[in-house]
N, C-alpha and C positions, 0 to 999 in steps of 0.2 A: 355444460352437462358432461365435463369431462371426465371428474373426480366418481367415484364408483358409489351411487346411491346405497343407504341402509336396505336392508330387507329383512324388517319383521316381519313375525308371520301376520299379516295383516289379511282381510277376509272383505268382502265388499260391504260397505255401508257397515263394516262391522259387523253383520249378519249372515253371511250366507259361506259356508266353510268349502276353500277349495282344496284339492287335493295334493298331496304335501309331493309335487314331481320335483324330478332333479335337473329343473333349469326356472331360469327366472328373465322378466325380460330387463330387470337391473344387470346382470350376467352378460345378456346379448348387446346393449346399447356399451358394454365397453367393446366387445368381440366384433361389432359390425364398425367396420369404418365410414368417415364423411363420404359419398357418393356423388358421383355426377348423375345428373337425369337420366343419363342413358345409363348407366352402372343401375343403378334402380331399378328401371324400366325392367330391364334382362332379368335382374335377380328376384324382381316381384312376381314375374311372369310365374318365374319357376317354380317359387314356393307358391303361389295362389292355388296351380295347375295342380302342385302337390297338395294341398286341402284339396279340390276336387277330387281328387281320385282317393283320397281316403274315405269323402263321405259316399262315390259311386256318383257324383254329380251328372244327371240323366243328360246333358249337354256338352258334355265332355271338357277336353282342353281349353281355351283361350288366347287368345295373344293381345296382350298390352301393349297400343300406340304409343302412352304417352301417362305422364303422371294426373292428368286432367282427368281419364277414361276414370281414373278410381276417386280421384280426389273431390270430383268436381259434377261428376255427373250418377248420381246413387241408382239410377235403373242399367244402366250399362253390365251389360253380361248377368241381368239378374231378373228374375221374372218371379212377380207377386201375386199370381193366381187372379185371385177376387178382390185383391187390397189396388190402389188406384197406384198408377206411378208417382214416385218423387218427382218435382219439378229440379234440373239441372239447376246451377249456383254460378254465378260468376266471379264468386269469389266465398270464400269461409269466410266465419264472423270474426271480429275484430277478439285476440285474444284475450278477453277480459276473466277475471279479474286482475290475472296473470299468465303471459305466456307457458308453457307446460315447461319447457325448459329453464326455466328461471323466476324464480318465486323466492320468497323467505324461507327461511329456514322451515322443515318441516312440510313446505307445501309440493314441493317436490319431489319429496322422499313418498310424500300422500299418493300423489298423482301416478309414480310408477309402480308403486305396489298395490292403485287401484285398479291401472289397466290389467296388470298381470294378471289378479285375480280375476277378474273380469272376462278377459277372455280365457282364463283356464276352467271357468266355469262355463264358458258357452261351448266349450269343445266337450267336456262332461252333459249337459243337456242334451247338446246335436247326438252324441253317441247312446243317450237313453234313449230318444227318440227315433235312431235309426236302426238300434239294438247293435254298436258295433261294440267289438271286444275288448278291452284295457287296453293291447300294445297299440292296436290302433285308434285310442281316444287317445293317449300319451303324444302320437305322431299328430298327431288335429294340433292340441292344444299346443306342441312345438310349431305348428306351420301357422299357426294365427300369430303368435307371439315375435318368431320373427318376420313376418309379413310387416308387422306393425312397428319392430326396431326399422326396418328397413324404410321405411316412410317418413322417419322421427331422422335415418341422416341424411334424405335424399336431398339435393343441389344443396349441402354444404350445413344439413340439419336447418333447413328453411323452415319446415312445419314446426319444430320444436321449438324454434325461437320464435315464433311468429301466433300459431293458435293457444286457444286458451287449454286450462283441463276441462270447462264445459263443453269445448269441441271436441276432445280427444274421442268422449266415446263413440261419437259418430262413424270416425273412421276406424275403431275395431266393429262397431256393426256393421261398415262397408266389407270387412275384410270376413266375418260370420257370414254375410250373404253370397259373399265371391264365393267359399267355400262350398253354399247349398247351390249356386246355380240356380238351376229350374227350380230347386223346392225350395225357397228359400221362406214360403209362406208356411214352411213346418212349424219352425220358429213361431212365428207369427200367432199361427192357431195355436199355440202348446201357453204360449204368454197370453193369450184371450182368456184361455179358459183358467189358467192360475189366476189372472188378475181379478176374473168375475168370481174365483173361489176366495180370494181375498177380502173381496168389499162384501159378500153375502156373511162372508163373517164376524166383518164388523157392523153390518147391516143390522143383523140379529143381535150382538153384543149392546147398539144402541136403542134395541126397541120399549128397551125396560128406562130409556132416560129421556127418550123421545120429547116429552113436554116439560123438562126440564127448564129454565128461565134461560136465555138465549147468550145473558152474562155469564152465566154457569158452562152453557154448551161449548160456548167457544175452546177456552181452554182444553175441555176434554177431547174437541176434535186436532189438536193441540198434540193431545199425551197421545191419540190413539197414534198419529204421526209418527211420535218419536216410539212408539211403540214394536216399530217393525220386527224389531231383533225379539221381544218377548212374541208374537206371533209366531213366526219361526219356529220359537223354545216351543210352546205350546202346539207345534203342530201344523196351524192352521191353513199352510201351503200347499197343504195336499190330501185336506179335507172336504169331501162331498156331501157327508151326512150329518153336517152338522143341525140343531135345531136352538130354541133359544133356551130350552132347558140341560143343555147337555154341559159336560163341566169345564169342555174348552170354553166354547164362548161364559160361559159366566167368568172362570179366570178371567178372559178379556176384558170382559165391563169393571171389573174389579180394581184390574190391574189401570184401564186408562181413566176410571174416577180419582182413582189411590194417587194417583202420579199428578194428573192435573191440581188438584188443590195445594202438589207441593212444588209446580211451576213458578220459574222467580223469571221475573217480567221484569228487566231494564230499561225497556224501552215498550208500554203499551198505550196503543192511542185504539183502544177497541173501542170505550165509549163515545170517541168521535165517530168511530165507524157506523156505532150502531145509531144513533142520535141524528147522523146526515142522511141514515139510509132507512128512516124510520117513519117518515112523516114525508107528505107531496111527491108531486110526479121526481123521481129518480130512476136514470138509467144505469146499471153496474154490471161492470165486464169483469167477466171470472174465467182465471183460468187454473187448472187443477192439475195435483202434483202426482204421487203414487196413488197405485190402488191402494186400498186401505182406509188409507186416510180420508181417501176421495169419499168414501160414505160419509164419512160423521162430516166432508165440507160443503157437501150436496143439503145435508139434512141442517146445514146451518141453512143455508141459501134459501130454501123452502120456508123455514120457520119467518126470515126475513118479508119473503112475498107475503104470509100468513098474515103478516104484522101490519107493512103496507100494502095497502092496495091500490095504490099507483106507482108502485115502482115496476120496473121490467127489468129484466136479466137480457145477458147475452154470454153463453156459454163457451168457450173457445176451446176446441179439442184437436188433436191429432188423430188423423186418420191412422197412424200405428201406436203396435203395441212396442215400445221399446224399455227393455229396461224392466225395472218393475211402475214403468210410471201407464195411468190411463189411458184408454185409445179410446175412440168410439164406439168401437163393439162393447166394451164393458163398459159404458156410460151407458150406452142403449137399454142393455140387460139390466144396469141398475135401476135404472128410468122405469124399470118395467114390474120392481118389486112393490108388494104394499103399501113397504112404509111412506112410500115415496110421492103416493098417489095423487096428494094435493100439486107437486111440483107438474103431474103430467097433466093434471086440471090445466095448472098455466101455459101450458103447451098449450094445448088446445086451445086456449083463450087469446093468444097471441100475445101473454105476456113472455113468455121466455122463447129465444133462437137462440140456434143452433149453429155454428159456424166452425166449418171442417179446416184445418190446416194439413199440406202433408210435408212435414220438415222433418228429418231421418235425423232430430235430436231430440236428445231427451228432455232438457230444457227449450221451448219453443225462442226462439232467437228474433228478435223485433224486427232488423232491421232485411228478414227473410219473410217476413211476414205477408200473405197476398192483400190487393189494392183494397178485396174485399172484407179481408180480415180486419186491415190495419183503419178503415173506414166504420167496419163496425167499434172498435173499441175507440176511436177518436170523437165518436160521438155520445162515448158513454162520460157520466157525470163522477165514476170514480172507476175503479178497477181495483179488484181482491185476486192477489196475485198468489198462490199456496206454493212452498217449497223455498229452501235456500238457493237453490239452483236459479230461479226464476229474478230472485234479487241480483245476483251478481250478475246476469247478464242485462236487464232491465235498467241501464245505467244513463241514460242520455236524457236530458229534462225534455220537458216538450210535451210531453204525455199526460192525459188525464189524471188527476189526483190519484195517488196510488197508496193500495193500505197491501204490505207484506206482511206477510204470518210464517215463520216457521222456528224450526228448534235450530239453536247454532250446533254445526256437528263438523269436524276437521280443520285440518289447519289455517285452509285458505276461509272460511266462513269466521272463523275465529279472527281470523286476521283482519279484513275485511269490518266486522262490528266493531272490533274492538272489548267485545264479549268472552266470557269463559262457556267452553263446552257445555251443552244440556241446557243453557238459559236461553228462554222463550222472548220471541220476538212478536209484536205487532207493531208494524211500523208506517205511522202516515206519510209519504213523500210528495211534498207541494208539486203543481204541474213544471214550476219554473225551476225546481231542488233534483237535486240525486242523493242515491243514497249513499253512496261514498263518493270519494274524490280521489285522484293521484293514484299513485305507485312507491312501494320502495319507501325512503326513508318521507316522503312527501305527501303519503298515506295520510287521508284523512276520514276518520270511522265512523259507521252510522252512528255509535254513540256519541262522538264529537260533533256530530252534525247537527246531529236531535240535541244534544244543550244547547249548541249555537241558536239551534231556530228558535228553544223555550225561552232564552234569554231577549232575543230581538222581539218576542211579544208581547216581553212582558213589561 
């Protein structure tokens, strides 16, 4: 990562515009030199200690032992109110699909200009949320930035060769919470309640499709997905009063009917999905990606139990809110709307459970998964995996039959299927298959995999 990364203006997820400052963290990863542990140690202290003191951290200063305290242990100097602690790690997960420092062409250029964004936008929310002033959200969003070059060269840029970009964002949400200290559950609460404005919005956009044919559904829970950026356009981020006649949500339903019928599917095995999980006792492990989306994947789930009456779910969620992906608070709240009602039937009936993770990624990562979690889904009969993020980490065979849904979106997903941008995935992956293979020029793609497997069936 020597050569000095592009920087287009690129925005997170393509969606969310941050503010046009005058540094970048492609700028500071030339400017910070390789470190020893201890060079780090010192210099992380310093700039953490400085985020503290610009948000008023109620705990004040700090002092960094060691690179573990941050990297290794996510409740360390950080306190979650009402939210449960993380469980400590002994290690980060294995850098798949690619090291952050090292990827193909384009995935790297992806990776730095999404942390950038990324944390310049969490120093802009922390400073609406705490009402601080421009020069001082500018000094946040510098102190996160290089907190996080600083960790990319620590004992000789160990992190950057070594985790993937699905890790990366953990450790800028480590370095967001350093920052708040004691409140670090501001955050928290501010993403609760976006995300439950989120799914109420698509909640409402789907109530006019709701018994749509479940062939039909899928896809649309599909487009609402890929949809995020038009949400956004439309508002829907930071709306309260929405209802289901008002002209946001109908734009929505408009827009993820309109999109869905012009979804091109390379790879769908949805009719296998629906065909195995339609008829006899079936158990199916779901685990869910953004808010948003999460409505119209809930409201598939539902239509599923509707259909069979001996199948059973098993719901696998994360106790936080990161990101813009689901927590449990906002599954709860969803759980608790209307449309939703036959799904809390099943609760009650003891067809559907609930099983809590608390892993400070945004992608839930398998091989951090607890004895509890990883038992309920080993004795599920398939698993509906939603989000790209969940495929490329989800890599190791061994695991129940698995069906991935999402839209391909950057370089590294691009790379990875072997798909063009915006084309839709449902992809069945046998217990004993993965969905890619290798590295590098050795890369072998879901679409290469999925001919291979059609070919040996047929």
């Amino acid at each position: 990562m020597d050569a000095e990364p592009a920087e287009p203006a690129r925005t997170i997820k393509g969606a969310i515009p941050a503010s046009a400052f005058g540094f970048s963290l492609a700028r500071m990863l030339i400017d910070i030199p390789f470190l020893s542990s201890e060079e780090a140690v010192t210099q992380l202290t310093e700039t953490v200690n400085a985020s503290r003191a610009l948000t008023g951290a109620p705990d004040g200063p700090i002092r960094i032992e060691n690179l573990d305290d941050v990297v290794l242990n996510p409740s360390r100097f950080v306190s979650f109110d009402s939210y449960p602690e993380p469980r400590p790690m002994q290690r980060l997960p294995d850098g798949r699909p690619y090291p952050f420092g090292n990827g193909p062409a384009g995935v790297q250029e992806n990776a730095v200009a999404w942390a950038d964004s990324n944390l310049k936008v969490s120093a802009e929310r922390i400073g609406g949320l705490l009402s601080l002033p421009g020069p001082r959200i500018e000094s946040l969003a510098w102190a996160l930035l290089r907190g996080f070059g600083i960790l990319l060269r620590a004992d000789g840029g160990l992190l950057c060769d070594t985790m993937g970009f699905n890790t990366s964002p953990y450790l800028q949400e480590r370095l967001v919470q350093l920052a708040l200290g004691g409140r670090a559950h501001v955050v928290f609460d501010d993403r609760d309640r976006r995300g439950a404005q989120a799914n109420k919005l698509v909640e409402l956009a789907l109530t006019a499709v709701a018994d749509m044919p479940l062939e039909e559904l899928i896809p649309v829970s599909l487009a609402v997905g890929s949809s995020r950026r038009a949400m956004l356009r439309f508002g829907l981020a930071s709306r309260d009063d929405a209802h289901p006649s008002c002209q946001i949500v109908q734009n929505l339903a408009e827009h993820a009917t309109r999109d869905a019928s012009a979804l091109r599917f390379p790879v769908d095995a949805s009719d296998t999905f629906l065909r195995k999980l339609s008829r006899g006792p079936q158990r199916l492990g779901v685990v869910l990606d953004d808010n948003g989306e999460a409505a119209a994947d809930v409201l598939v789930v539902q239509r599923l139990l509707q259909r069979n009456a001996e199948l059973c779910v098993v719901f696998v969620l994360n106790e936080y809110p990161l990101s813009v992906n689901i927590s449990r608070r906002t599954f709860e709240k969803l759980l608790g709307s209307d449309l939703y009602a036959p799904l809390r039937r099943a609760c009650e009936d003891g067809r559907v459970e609930l099983v809590f993770e608390r892993q400070m990624f945004n992608n839930l990562h398998p091989e951090l998964l607890s004895p509890t979690t990883r038992e309920a889904l080993l004795n599920c009969d398939a698993c509906y995996l939603r989000g790209v993020g969940l495929f490329e980490v989800f890599t190791k065979a061994g695991a129940p039959e698995r069906y991935h849904a999402f839209i391909v979106h950057g370089p590294s997903s691009i790379s990875v299927t072997g798909m063009e941008d915006g084309d839709a995935v449902f992809a069945r992956i046998e217990p004993d298959a993965v969905g890619y293979a290798g590295s590098g020029r050795s890369l072998r793609t879901l679409r290469e995999l999925s001919a291979q497997r059609l070919e040996s069936h047929a």
